[in-house]
PLY file of the C-alpha trace (Angstrom):
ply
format ascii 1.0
element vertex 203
property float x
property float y
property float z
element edge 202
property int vertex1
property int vertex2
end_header
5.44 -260.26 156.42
6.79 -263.41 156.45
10.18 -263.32 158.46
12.15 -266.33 157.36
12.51 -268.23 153.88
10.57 -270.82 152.58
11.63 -273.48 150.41
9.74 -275.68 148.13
11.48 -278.64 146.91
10.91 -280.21 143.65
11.09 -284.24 144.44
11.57 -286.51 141.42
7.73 -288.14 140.20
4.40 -285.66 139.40
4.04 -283.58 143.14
2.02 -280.39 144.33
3.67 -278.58 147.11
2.02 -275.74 148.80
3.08 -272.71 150.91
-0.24 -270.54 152.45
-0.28 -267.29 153.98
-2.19 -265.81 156.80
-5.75 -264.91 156.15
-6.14 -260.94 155.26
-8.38 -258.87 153.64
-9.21 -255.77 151.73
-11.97 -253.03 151.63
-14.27 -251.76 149.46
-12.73 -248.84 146.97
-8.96 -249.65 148.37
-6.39 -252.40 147.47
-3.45 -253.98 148.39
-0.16 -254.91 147.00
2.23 -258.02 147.26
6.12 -257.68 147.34
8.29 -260.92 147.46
11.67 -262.27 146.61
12.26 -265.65 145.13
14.61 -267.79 143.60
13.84 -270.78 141.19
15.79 -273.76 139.77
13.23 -275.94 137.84
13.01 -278.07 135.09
11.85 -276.85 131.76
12.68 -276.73 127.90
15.94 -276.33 126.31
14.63 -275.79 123.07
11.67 -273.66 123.72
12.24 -270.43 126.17
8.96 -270.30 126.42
8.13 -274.12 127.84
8.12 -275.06 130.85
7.67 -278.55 132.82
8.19 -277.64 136.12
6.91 -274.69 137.47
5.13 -272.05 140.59
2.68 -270.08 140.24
1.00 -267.64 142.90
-2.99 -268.73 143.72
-5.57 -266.50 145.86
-7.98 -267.53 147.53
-11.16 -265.39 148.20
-13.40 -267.87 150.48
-10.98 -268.03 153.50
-8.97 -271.07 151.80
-11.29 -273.34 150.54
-11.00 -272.86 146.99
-7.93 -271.24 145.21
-7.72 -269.95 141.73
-4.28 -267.70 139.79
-3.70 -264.95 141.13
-4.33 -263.28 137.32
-7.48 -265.37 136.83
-8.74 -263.67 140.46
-8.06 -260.63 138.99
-4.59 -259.65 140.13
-1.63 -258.01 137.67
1.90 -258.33 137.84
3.79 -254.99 138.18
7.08 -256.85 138.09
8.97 -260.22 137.52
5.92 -261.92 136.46
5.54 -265.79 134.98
8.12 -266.25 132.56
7.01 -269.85 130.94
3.56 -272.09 130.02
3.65 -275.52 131.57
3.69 -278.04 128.76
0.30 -279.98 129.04
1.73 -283.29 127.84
4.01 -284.71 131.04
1.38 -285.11 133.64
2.26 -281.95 135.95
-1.03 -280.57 138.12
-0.63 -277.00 136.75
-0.52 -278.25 132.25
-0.86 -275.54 130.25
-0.90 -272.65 132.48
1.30 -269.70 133.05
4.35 -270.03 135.57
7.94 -269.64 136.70
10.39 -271.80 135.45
13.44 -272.93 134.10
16.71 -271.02 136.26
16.16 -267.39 137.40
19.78 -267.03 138.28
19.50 -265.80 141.43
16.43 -264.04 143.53
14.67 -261.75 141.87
11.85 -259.87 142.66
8.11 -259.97 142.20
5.53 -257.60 142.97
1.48 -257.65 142.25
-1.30 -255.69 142.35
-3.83 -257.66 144.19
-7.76 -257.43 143.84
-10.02 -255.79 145.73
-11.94 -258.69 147.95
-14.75 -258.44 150.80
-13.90 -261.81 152.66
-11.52 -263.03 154.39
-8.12 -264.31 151.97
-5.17 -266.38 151.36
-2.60 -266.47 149.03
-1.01 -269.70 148.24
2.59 -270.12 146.46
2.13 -273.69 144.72
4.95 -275.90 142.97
3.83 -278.47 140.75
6.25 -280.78 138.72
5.53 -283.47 136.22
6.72 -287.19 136.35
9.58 -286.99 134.66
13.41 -285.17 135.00
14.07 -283.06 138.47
15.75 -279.81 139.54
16.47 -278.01 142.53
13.31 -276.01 143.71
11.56 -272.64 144.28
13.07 -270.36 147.48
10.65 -267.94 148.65
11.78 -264.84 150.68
10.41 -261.71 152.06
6.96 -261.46 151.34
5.39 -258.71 152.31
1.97 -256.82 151.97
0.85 -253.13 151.88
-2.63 -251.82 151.53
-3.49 -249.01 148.72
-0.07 -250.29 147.64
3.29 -248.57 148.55
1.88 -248.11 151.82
0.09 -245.22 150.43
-3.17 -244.21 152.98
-6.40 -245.78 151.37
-8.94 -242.95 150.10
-11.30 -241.87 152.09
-14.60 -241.44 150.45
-15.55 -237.42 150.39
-19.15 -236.31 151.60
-21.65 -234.99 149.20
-21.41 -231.19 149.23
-24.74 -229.87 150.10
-26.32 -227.80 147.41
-25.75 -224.17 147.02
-28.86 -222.23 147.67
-29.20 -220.42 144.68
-30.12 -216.43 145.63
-33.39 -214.64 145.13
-33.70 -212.29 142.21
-36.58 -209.68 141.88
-38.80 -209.83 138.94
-37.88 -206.39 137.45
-41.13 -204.39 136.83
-42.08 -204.42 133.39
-41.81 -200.52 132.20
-44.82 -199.22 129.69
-43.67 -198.67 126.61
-43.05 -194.90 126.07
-46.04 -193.59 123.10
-43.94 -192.40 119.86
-44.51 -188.01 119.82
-46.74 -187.58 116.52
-44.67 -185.65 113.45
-46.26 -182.18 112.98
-47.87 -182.13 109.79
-46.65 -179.35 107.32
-48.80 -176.77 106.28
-50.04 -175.87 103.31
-48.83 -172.54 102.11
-50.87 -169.92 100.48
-50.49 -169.23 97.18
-50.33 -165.38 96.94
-52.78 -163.38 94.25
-51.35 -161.92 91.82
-51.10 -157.98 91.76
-53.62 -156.42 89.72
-52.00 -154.82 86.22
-52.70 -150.66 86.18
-54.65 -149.39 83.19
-53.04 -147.42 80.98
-52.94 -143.67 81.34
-55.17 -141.44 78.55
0 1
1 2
2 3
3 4
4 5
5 6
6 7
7 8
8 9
9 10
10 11
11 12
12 13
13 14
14 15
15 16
16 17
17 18
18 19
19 20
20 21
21 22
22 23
23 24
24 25
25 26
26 27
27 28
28 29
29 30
30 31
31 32
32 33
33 34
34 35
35 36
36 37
37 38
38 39
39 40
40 41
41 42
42 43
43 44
44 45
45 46
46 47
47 48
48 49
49 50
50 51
51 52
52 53
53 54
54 55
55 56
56 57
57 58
58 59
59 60
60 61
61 62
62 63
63 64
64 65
65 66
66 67
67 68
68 69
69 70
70 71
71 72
72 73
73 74
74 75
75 76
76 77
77 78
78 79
79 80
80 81
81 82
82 83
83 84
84 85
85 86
86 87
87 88
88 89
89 90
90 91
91 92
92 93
93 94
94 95
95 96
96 97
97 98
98 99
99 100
100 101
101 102
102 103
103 104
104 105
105 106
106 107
107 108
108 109
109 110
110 111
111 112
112 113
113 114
114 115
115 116
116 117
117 118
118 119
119 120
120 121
121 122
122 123
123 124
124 125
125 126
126 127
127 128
128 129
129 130
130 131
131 132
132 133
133 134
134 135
135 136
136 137
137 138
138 139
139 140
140 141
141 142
142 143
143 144
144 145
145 146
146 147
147 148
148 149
149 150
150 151
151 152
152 153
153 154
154 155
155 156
156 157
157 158
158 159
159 160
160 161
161 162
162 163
163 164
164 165
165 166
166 167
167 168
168 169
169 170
170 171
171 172
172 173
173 174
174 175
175 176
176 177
177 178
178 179
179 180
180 181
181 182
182 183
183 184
184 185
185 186
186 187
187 188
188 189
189 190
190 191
191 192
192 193
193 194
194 195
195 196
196 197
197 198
198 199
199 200
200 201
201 202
């Protein structure tokens, strides 16, 4: 956490401020998230809502500081209060065409995003870039704080393998002869009976 505010000033002519954090880092299968305040007075379109010439944007860096690239191009999402303008690429300012804050957010508000999961050592980096023409008042920067697994939640911790089950021994049942079929008595034959024998006639 960063105890104290930070200000950025916009000065009049094309400038690129910076503000860096400490170096931190992530493990595999967890990751963190970033929580900040900030307040923004910067110059941008009257006629477009959606153009901006002056304008912050939040950079990570995954190589210990040497090179820094958006924090949505690194692979990081917004959750909350995320760029609200494009920088118009035809006034000179460092950051032309790209996503940003701008124009007059009234006030702090907040910001929070998911940040990738990285193996080295990183930085985040709050830049200001204006182009060479018009002015306003700057970008405050307040509170910033970061929490692992997000929401301070515990990061998983990867489960063992359950060893297999041994599966139990079954006896081969014994194979049981099949039972011979009982042979059908055969009828028999009856006998035809002779017939009686007629008596003669009496003289």
């Amino acid at each position: 956490m960063f105890p104290t505010q930070s200000r950025l000033w916009r000065n009049p002519g094309a400038s690129d401020k910076r503000l860096d954090s400490f170096s931190f880092s992530f493990f595999e299968q967890c990751w963190g998230q970033l929580a900040f305040r900030h307040n923004f007075n910067l110059e941008a379109s009257e006629i477009d809502p959606n153009v901006g010439f002056d304008g912050g944007v939040l950079e990570l860096s995954t190589d210990g500081g040497i090179t820094f690239r958006d924090i949505l191009t690194a692979g990081g999402s917004f959750v909350m209060g995320g760029y609200n303008r494009t920088i118009s690429a035809d006034r000179g300012s460092p950051i032309a065409g790209r996503q940003a804050w701008s124009g007059n957010s009234n006030g702090f508000i907040a910001t929070v995003v998911n940040l990738p999961t990285i193996q080295t050592v990183g930085k985040l980096r709050w830049r200001l870039a204006s182009d060479n023409s018009g002015s306003g008042e700057g970008w405050r920067i307040d509170t910033i704080e970061i929490s692992s697994c997000g929401g301070g939640t515990p990061c998983p911790q990867p489960r063992p393998t359950p060893a297999p089950r041994p599966v139990p021994h079954t006896s081969t049942p014994t194979a049981t002869g099949t039972p011979s079929p009982t042979p059908t008595p055969s009828a028999t034959p009856r006998v035809t009976p002779r017939p009686s024998p007629t008596p003669a006639p009496r003289p």
